[in-house]
C-alpha positions in Angstrom: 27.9 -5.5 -11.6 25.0 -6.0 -9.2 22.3 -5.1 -11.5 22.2 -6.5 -15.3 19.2 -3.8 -15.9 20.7 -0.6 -15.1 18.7 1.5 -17.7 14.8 0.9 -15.2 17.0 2.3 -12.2 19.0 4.9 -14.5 15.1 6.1 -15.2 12.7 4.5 -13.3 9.1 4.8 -14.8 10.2 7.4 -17.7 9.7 6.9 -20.8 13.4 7.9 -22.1 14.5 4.6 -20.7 13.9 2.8 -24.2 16.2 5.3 -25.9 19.0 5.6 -23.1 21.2 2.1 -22.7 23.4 2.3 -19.9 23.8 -1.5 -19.7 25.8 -1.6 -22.3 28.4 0.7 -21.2 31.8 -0.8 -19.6 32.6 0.4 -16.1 35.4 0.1 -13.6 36.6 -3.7 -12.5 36.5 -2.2 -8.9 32.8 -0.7 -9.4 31.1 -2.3 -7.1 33.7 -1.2 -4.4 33.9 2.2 -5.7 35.4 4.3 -3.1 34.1 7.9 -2.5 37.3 9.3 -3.4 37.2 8.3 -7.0 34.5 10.4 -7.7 33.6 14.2 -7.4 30.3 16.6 -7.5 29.1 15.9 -10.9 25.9 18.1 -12.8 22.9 16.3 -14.0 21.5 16.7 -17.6 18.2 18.2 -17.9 15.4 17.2 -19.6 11.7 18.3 -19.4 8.7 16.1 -19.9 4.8 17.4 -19.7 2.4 17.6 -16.9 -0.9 19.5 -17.8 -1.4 22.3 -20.6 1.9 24.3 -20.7 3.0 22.5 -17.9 6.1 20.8 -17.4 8.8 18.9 -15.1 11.7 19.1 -15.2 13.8 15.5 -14.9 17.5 15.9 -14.4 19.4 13.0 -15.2 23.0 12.6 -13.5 26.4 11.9 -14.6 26.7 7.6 -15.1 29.7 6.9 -13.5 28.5 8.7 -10.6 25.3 7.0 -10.5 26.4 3.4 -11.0 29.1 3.5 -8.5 26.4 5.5 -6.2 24.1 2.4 -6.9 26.1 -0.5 -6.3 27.3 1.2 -2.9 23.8 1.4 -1.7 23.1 -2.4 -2.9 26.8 -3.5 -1.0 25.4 -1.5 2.1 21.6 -1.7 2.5 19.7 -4.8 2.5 17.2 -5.5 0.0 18.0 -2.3 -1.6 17.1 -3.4 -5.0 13.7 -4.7 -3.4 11.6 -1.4 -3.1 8.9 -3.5 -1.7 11.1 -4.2 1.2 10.2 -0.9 2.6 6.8 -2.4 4.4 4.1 0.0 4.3 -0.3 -1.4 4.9 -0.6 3.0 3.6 1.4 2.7 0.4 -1.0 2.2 -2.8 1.7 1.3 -5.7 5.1 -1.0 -5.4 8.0 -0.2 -7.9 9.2 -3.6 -10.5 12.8 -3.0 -11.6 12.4 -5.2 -14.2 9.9 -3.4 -16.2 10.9 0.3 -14.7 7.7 0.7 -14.1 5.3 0.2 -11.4 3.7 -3.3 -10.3 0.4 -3.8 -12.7 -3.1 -4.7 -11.2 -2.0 -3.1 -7.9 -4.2 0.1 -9.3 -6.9 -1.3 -9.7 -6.9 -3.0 -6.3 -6.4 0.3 -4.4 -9.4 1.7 -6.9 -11.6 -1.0 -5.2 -10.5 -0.4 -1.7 -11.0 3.5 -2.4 -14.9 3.0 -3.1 -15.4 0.4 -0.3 -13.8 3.4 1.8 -16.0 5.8 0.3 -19.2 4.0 1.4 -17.4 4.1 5.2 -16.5 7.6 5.2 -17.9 10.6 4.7 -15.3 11.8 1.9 -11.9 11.5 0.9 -9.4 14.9 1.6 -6.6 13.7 -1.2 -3.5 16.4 0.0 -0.2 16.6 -1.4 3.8 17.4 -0.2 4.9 20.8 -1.8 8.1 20.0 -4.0 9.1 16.7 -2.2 11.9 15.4 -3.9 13.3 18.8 -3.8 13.1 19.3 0.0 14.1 15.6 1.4 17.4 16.2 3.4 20.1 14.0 2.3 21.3 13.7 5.5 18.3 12.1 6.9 17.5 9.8 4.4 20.5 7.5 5.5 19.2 4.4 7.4 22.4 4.4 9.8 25.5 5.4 10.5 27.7 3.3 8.7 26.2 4.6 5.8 27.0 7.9 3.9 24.6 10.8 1.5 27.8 11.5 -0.3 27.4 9.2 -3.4 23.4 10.8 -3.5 24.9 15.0 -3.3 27.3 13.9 -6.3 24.6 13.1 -8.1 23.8 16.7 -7.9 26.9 18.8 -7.8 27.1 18.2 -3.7 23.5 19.8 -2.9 22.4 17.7 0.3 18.9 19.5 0.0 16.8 17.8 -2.6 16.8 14.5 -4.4 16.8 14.1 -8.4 13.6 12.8 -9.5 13.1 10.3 -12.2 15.8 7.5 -10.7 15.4 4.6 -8.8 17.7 5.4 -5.7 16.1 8.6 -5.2 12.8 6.9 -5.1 13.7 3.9 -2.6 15.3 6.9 -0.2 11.8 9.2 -1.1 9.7 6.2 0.1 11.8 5.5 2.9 11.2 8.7 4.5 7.7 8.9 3.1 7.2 4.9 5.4 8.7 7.1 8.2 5.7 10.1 7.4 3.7 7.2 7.7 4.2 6.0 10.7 3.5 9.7 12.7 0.3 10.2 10.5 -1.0 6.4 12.1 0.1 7.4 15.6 -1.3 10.9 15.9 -4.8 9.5 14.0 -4.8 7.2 16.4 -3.8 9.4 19.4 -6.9 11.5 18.4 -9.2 8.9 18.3 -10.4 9.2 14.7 -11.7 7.1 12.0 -9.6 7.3 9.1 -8.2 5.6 6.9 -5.5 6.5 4.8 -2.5 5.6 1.8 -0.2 7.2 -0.4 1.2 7.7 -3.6 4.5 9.2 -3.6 3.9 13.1 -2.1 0.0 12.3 -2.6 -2.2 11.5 0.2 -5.3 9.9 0.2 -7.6 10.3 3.5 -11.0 8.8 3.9 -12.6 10.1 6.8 -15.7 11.9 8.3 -16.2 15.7 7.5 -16.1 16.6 11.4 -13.0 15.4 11.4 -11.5 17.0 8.4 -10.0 19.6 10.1 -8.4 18.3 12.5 -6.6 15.6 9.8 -5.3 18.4 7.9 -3.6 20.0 10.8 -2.3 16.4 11.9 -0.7 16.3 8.1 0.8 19.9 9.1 2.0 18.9 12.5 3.9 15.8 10.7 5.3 17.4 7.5 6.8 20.1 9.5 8.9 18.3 11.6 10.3 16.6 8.5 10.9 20.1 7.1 8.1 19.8 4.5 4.8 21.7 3.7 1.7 21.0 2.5 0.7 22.2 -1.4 -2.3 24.5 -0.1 -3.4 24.5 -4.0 -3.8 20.8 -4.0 -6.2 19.8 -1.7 -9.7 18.3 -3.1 -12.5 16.9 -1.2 -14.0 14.3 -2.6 -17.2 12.1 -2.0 -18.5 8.9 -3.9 -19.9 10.3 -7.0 -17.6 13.1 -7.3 -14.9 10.0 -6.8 -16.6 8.0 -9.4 -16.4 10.2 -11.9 -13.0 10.8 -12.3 -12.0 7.2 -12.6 -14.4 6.1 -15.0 -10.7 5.5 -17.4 -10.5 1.4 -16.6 -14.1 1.0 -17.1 -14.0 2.9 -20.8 -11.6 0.8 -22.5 -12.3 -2.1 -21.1 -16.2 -1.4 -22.4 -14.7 0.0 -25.7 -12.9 -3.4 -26.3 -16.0 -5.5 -25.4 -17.8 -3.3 -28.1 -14.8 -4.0 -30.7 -14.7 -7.8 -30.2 -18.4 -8.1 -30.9 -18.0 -6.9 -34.4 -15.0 -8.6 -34.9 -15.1 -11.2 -38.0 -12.2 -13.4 -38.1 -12.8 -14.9 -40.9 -12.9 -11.2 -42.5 -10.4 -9.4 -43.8 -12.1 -5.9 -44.1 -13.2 -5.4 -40.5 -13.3 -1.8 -39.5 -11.0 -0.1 -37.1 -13.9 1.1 -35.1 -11.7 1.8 -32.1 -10.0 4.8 -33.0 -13.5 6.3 -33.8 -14.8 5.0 -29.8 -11.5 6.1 -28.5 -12.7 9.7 -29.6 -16.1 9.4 -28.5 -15.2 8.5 -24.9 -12.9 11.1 -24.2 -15.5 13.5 -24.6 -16.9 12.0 -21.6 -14.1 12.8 -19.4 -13.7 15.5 -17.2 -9.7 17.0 -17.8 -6.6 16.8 -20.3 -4.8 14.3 -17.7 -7.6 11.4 -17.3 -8.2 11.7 -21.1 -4.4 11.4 -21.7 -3.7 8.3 -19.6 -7.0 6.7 -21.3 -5.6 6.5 -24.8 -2.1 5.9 -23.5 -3.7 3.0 -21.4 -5.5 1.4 -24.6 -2.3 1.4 -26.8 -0.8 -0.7 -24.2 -3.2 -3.0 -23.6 -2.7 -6.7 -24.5 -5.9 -6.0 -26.5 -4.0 -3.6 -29.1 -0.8 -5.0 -29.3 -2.3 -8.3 -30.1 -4.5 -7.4 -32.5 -3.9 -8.6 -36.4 -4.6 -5.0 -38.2 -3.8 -6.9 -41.5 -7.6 -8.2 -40.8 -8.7 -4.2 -41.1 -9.2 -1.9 -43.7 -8.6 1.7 -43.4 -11.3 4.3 -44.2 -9.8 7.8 -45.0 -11.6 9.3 -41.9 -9.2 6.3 -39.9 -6.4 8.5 -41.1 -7.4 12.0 -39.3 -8.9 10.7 -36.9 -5.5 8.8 -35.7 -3.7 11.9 -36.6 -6.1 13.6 -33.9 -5.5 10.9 -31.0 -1.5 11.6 -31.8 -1.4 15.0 -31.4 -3.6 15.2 -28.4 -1.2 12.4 -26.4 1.6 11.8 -28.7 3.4 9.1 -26.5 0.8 6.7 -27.9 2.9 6.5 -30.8 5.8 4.7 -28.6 3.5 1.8 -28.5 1.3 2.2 -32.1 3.5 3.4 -34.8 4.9 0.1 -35.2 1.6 -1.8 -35.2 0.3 0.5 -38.0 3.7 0.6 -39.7 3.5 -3.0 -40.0 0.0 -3.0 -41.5 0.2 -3.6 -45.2 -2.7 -1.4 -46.1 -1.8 1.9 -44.4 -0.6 4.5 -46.4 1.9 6.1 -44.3 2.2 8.7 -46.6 -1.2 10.3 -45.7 0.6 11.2 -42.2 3.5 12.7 -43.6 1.9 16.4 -43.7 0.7 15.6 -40.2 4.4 14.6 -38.8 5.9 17.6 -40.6 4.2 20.0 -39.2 3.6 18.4 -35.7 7.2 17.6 -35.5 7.9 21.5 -35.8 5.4 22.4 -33.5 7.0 20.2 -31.0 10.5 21.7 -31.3 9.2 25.8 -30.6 7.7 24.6 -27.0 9.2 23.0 -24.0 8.3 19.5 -24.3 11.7 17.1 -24.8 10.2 13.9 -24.6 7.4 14.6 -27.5 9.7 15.7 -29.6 11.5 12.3 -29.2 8.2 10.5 -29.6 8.0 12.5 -33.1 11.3 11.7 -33.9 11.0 8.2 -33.1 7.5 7.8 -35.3 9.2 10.0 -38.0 12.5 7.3 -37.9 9.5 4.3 -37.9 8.1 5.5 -41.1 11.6 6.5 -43.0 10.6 10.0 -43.3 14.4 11.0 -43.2 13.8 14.8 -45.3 11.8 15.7 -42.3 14.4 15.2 -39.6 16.7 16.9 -42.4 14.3 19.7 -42.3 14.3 20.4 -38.5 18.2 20.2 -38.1 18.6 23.8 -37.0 15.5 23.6 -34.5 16.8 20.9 -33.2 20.6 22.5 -32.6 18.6 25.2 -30.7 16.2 22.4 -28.9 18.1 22.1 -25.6 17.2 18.4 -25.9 20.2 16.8 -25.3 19.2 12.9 -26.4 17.7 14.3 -29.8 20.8 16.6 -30.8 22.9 13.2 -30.1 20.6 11.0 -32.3 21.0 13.9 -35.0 24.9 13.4 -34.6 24.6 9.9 -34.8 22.2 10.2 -38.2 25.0 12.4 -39.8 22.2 15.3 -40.1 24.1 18.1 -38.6 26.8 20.1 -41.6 29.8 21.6 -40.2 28.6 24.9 -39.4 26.4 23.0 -36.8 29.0 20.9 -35.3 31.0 24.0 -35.1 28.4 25.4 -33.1 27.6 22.6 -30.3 32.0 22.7 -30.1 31.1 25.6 -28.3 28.9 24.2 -25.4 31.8 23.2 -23.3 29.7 23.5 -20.0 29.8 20.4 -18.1 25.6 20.0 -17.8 25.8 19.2 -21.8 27.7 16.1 -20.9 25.0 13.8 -22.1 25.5 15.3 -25.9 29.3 16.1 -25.6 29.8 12.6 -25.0 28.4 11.8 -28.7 30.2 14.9 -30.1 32.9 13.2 -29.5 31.7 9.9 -30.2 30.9 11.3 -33.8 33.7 14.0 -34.8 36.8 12.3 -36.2 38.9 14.5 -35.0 37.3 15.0 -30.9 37.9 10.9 -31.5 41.5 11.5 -32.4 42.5 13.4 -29.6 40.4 11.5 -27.7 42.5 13.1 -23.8 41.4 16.7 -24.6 38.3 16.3 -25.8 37.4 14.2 -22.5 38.6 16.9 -20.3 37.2 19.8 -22.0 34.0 18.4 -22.1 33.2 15.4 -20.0 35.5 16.2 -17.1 33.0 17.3 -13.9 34.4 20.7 -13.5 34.7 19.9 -9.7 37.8 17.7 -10.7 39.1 19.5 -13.4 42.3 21.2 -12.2 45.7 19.6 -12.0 47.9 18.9 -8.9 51.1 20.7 -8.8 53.1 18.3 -10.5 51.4 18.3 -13.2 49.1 15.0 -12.9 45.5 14.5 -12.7 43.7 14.1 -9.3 42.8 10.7 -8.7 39.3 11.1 -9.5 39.5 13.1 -12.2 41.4 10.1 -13.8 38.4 7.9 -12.8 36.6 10.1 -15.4 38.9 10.1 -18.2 39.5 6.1 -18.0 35.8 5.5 -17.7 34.9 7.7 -20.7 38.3 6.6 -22.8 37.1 3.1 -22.2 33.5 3.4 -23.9 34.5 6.2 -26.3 37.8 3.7 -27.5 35.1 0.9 -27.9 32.7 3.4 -29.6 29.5 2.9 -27.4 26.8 5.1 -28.0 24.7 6.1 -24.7 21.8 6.2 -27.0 19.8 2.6 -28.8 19.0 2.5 -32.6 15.7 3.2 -33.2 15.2 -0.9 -34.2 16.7 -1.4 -30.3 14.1 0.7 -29.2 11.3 -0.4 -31.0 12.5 -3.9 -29.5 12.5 -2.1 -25.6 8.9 -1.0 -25.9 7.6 -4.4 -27.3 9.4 -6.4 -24.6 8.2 -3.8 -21.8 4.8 -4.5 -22.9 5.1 -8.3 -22.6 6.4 -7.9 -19.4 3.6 -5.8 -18.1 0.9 -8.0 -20.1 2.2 -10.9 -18.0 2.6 -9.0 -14.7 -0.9 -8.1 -15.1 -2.6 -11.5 -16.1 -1.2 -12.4 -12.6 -2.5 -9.8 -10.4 -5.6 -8.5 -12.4 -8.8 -9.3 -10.8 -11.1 -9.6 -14.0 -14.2 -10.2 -12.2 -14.1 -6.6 -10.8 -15.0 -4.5 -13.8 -17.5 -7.3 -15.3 
């Protein structure tokens, strides 16, 4: 294998990458030199994760054999493939870090710096964004040369050459390849028009800081470009912002880092009953921001911070006010509990029974709407604190869920009865691959006959019929092996809850570290 940290490319940035372990998995000896022919159109798994409000995206995850042969051909056949930073751009404001899957820390707050220097330049800042991107980017273009082929990128996605999955890393290096190329017209045609302007990006967002006289006539050079790539611009996404407008939207940084000056100052060491005044300023100053998003990404922000996960709660006591009040902060953004549960969990004063109501319900709620990846947030919380009759509860929301990695870890926990499993026998179409694969993994008797079971419902049903004599094709037996393989060895695609507890700890080292070396502390003093 090239990579030893398949799961940050499998899903780069995501938050599912704790609970999904690729790594593990056994592949082909030959993988590396995995010729197309071995493998077929395959369907991606779907799985939707929240934007705004009622608002959602939807990621779609693709078949791994396809995308760890896909991803070692690309490594064999580009240089510095695994190095997004490679792709040399002065306009780009964030750089990807494979091994934390997320992207590079301090780099943020850089570009925020730069932003309000511009701002005292320019007139205003026209922020513009690429309708759909990932789902428009020609395959065929993408493709840095000849020698090179899109095939192992349209298998990802049952052949389509128009449109790139989102949420994986090879989609993103060929996204910011062509976005580099975007780049490079939007310089030449500023230039050619003699403006001042200066400009970056963020994926399909697009930052200009210019004068208003010339804000027309950037617009229409960001039309001229995208449509000769065969892209548009999202007319319902264009703001025009100026220096206090600006400022006031990115007031997050400059919160909690306030909030944890406040904190520290009525911090007694020698005490064992401070106050967890936090969670009561944490409230407070999200009633000074302006929308659901920048309050969101505040209290996800603080829960990762060095700051919290350092902190000694045992030196706390908990009021009963700290109880509803967390319960509040959960419900508004529940993927702080991926990085708090555990602390508080670990705290010998907490009563975890005084959530218990609060993760019954919630964890209901979270099963009648759209939302996969709370769910698994409430499931993971809910696993934290050994509230197993919960989960019990839920089982047949759950069967009806359409979330794929939470029916699997309920057929790993033994919660389904018969009639259940009975029921998800019946979902034989190749996109529920993701939980097939752990139907089998957990039925005795799927196990058993271990052939069928693979072909009726892990086979990509592009490879699925037999030659004339009776054999496989070639790559439908690429398919069977690789599944036999882990299935034989029982692997599960999914980690213990313990292993992802473990995941999200050592992600947040990782990024405490990253940070320490290219935060600039002096700039928010």
């Amino acid at each position: 294998m090239i990579n030893q940290n398949l799961n940050n490319v499998y899903n780069f940035k995501n938050s599912i990458r704790f609970f999904i372990n690729i790594d593990q998995m056994k592949y082909p000896d030959d993988i590396s030199e995995f010729n197309i022919g071995k493998l077929s159109w395959s369907k991606p798994f779907k799985f939707r994760i929240k934007k705004e409000h009622d608002k959602y995206r939807t990621l779609k995850i693709p078949n791994i054999l396809n995308f760890v042969a896909s991803y070692n051909y690309y490594c064999y056949k580009i240089n510095d493939f695994e190095d997004i930073k490679s792709i040399s751009d002065p306009h780009k404001r964030l750089s990807a870090n494979i091994q934390t899957g997320d992207f590079i820390s301090g780099e943020y707050d850089k570009q925020l710096e730069g932003d309000f220097s511009n701002l005292c330049i320019y007139d205003n800042l026209i922020k513009l964004d690429i309708k759909e991107y990932y789902g428009r980017i020609y395959t065929h273009y993408v493709i840095p040369n000849n020698e090179t082929t899109d095939s192992y990128l349209s298998n990802l996605n049952s052949g389509a050459t128009n449109g790139l999955l989102m949420g994986n890393y090879i989609s993103l290096y060929f996204a910011e390849k062509e976005l580099s190329i975007i780049s490079d017209s939007l310089e030449t045609l500023i230039r050619e028009n003699d403006i001042n302007c200066n400009f970056s990006y963020f994926s399909d967002d697009f930052y200009f800081f210019c004068n208003k006289a010339d804000n027309n006539t950037i617009i229409k050079i960001f039309d001229q470009v995208l449509e000769k790539h065969n892209l548009e611009r999202n007319e319902h996404k264009k703001e025009f912002l100026s220096y206090e407008s600006f400022n006031k939207i990115n007031l997050v940084a400059r919160y909690w880092k306030k909030l944890i000056a406040t904190c520290n100052q009525k911090y007694d060491d020698k005490s064992e009953s401070n106050k967890l005044i936090f969670i009561n300023l944490l409230i407070y100053n999200i009633d000074k921001l302006s929308n659901e998003k920048l309050k969101t990404s505040f209290l996800i922000n603080f829960f990762k911070t060095k700051y919290f996960r350092n902190l000694n709660l045992n030196k706390f006591i908990l009021k009963s006010y700290d109880y509803h009040q967390l319960c509040f902060l959960m419900n508004f953004a529940p993927e702080i509990m991926l990085f708090s549960i555990d602390k508080f969990e670990a705290m010998t004063s907490f009563n975890k029974d005084k959530l218990k109501e609060f993760f019954r319900i919630r964890f209901f709620e979270s099963l009648k709407k759209q939302f996969n990846e709370e769910q698994l947030y409430y499931y993971y919380s809910i696993k934290i604190f050994k509230f197993e009759d919960i989960l019990i509860s839920q089982k047949e929301k759950v069967l009806k869920s359409d979330n794929q990695l939470l029916i699997s870890y309920y057929l790993k926990d033994n919660i389904f009865d018969e009639k259940d499993i009975n029921e998800l026998r019946f979902e034989t179409s190749e996109e529920y691959w993701f939980q097939n694969y752990h139907l089998i993994l957990y039925c005795e008797d799927l196990l058993s006959d271990i052939n069928n079971s693979i072909i009726k419902y892990l086979v990509p049903e592009k490879c699925k019929p037999k030659t004339l004599d009776g054999t496989f094709k070639n790559n439908t037996q690429s398919y069977i092996d690789f599944y036999k393989s882990n299935l034989e060895s029982k692997i599960p695609i999914i980690n213990d809850i313990p292993i992802v507890k473990d995941k999200i700890s050592s992600y947040l080292e990782l990024k405490h570290d990253e940070y320490d070396k290219n935060y600039d502390p002096s700039y928010y003093d």
